[in-house]
N, C-alpha and C positions, 0 to 999 in steps of 0.2 A: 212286523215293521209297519211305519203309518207311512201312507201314501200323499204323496203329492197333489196337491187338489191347484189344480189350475181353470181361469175360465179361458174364454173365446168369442167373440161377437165376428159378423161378416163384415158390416159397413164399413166402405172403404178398402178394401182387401179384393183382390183379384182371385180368380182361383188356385192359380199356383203359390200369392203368398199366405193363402191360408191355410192349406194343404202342408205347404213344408212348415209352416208353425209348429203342426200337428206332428211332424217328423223331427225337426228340427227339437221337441222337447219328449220324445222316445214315448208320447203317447202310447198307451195301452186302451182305455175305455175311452169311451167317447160319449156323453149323458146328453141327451137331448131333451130341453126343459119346456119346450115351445108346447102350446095348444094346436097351433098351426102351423105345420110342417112343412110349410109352400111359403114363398117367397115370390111377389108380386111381378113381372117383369124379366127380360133374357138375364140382366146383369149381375144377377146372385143365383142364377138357375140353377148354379152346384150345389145349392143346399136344402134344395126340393129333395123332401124324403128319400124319394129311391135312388137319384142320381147322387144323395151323399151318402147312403149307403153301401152304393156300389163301390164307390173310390174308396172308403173306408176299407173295405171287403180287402179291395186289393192294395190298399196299405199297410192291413193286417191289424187293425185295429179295431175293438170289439165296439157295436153301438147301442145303445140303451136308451129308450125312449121312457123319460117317468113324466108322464100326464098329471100325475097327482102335484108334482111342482112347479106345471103352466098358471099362469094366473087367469080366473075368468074370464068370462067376455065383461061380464060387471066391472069387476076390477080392473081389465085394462082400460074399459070407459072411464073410470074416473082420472087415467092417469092423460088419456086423449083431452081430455076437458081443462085439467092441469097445462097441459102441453099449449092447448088452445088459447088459452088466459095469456100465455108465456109469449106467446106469437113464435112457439116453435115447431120443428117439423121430428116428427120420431128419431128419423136418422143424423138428426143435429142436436139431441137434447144432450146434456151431460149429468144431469141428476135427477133424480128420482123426485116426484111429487110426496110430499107429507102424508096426505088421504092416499095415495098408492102403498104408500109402506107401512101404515099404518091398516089397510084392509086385507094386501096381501099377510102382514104377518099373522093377524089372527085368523084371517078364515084359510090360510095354508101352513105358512108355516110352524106355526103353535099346533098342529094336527096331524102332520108328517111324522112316521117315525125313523129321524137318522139311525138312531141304536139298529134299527133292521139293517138298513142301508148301509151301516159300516157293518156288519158282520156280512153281508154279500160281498163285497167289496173283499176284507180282511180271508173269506172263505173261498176268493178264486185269485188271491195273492196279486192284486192290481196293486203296484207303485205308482201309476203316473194316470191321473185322471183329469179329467175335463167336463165343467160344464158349460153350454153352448147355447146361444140365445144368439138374436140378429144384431144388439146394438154395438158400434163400434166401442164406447166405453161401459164397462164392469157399471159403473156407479150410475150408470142410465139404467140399466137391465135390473129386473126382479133377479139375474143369477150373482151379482152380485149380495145380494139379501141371501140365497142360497149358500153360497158358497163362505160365508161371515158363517152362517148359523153352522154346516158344516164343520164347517175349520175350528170352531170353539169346540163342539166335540170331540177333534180328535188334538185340538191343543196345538195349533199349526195357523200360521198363514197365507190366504191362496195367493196365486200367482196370472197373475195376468198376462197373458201372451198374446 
């Protein structure tokens, strides 16, 4: 059976209503796509590695961190410089830079193997997954780009929550 590929950003969300998003749509996996697993400041401190771990743990939702589909320090420079041109701030942006999607795709994702990653996935019978980045919309975030390339794979499209 193909699985449900939903994403997730923090900005803007509290921590109880990001948590019950995660409940609210019978989550199973939880993909964590960031480089850096910290999160500046008290206001999203839920999502500092361990401490969203931990909630996870006892929400019963498995978590999986894939490094190989953060974007560089390089490539998020180019998307900061983007952002800078824009006179915008990360957590106000709403779309992705040109030169950002155009350098994550080929030096990540043209390199990634989904075919692995769906048979992990199809080989611990996960229905309901999530990938997770900080920004509040899918079409700012590289998991957007993810979760496109994803979803054509398995011939589905993701969900935003």
């Amino acid at each position: 059976m193909t699985p449900t590929v939903y994403t997730i950003g923090v900005y803007g969300l509290t921590d109880n209503e990001f948590f019950q998003r995660l409940v609210d749509n019978k989550i199973e996996l939880f993909i964590d796509i960031r480089q850096r697993r910290a999160v500046r400041g008290s206001k999203y401190a839920f999502v500092n590695s361990k401490r969203l771990q931990a909630r996870l743990f006892e929400l019963q939702i498995e978590y999986l961190h894939i490094l190989e589909l953060a974007p560089t320090k390089e490539i998020r420079k180019i998307q900061h410089e983007t952002d800078k041109e824009e006179g915008e701030k990360k957590n106000q942006r709403i779309t992705l830079g040109t030169a950002f999607i155009k350098e994550y795709t080929n030096q990540i994702l043209e390199k990634f193997d989904f075919p692995d990653l769906i048979r992990r996935l199809e080989d611990k019978q996960y229905q309901r997954i999530v990938l997770f980045c900080v920004e509040s919309e899918a079409e700012a975030c590289h998991r957007s780009l993810v979760s496109k390339k994803l979803c054509d794979y398995l011939d589905i499209k993701p969900i935003n929550i």
